[in-house]
C-alpha positions as CSV (number, residue, x, y, z in Angstrom):
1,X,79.5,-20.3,-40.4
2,X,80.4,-20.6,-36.8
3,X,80.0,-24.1,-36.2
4,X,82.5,-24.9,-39.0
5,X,85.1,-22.5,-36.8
6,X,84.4,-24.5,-33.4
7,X,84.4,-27.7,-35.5
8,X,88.1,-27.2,-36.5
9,X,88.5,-25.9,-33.3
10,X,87.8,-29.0,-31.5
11,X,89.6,-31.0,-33.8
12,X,92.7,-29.6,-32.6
13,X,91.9,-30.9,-29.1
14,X,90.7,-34.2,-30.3
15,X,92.8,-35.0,-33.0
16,X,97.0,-36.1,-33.1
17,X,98.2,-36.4,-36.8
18,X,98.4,-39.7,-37.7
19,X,96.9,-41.5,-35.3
20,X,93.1,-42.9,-36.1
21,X,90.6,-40.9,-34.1
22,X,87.2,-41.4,-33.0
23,X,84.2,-39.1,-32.3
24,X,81.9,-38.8,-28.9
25,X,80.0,-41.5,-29.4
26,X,82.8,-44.4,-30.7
27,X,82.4,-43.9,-34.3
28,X,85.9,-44.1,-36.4
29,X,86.1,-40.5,-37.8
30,X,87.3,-41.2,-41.6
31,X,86.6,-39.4,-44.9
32,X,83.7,-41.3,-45.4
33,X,82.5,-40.3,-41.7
34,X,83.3,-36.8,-41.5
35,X,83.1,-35.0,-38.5
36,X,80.3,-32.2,-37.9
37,X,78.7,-30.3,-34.9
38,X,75.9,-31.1,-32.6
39,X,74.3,-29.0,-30.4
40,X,74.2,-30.1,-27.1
41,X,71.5,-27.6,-25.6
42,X,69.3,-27.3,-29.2
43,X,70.2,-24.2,-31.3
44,X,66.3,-23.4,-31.3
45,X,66.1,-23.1,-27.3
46,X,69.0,-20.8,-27.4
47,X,67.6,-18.5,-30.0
48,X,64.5,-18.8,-27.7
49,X,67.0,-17.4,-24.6
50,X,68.6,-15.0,-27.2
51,X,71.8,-16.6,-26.7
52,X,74.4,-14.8,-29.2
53,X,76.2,-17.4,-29.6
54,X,74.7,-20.5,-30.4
55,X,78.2,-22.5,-31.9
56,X,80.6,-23.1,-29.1
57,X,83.3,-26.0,-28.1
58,X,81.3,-26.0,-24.7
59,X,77.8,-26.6,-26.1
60,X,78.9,-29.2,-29.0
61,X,79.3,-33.0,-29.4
62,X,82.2,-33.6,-31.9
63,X,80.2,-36.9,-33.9
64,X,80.5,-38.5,-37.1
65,X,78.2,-38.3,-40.0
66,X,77.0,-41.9,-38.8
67,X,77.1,-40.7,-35.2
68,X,74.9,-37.2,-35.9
69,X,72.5,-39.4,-37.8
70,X,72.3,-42.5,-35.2
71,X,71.5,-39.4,-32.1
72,X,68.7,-37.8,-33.8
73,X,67.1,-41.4,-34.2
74,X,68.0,-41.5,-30.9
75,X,66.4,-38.3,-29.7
76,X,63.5,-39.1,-31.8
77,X,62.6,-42.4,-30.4
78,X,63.2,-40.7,-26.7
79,X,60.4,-38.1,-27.0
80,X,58.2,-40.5,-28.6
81,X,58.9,-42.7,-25.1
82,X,58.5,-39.6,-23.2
83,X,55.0,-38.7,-24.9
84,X,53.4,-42.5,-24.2
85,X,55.0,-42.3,-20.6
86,X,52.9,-38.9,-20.0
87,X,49.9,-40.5,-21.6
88,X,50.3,-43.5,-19.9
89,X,50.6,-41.6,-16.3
90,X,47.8,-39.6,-17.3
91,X,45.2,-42.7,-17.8
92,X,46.0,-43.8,-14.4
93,X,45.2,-40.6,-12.8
């Protein structure tokens, strides 16, 4: 899979041997908190722009296991605030 591929690839540029490292967010990378690959512009709205090539080092967020989870809350919780803002806006009107 290709996100495996950039994965490994930006652990190279993150990562010295030996020395603790930590992802985007703050979060210790460990074997407990592997690393993984988010998407920075969602995978889905590139397929929508038939991007090719959805998996690269420009369009990824080296994060954590902890970190992935804790961003998707994250994003989560912002559309739900963006939803009431519109609904709220749209009462006044």
């Amino acid at each position: 899979m290709r996100q495996i591929i950039v994965l490994k690839q930006m652990k190279k540029i993150y990562y010295s041997k030996g020395v603790p490292y930590f992802d985007w967010m703050g979060f210790k990378v460990t074997e407990e908190n592997k690393p993984s690959y988010h998407h920075i512009e969602k995978a889905e709205d590139l397929r929508m722009k038939k991007e090719s090539d959805i998996a690269t080092i420009e369009n990824g967020a080296y994060l954590g296991k902890k970190s992935h989870e804790l961003l998707h809350k994250i994003e989560i919780i912002d559309k739900v605030l963006d939803k009431d803002k519109a609904l709220n806006a749209f009462k006044h009107i």
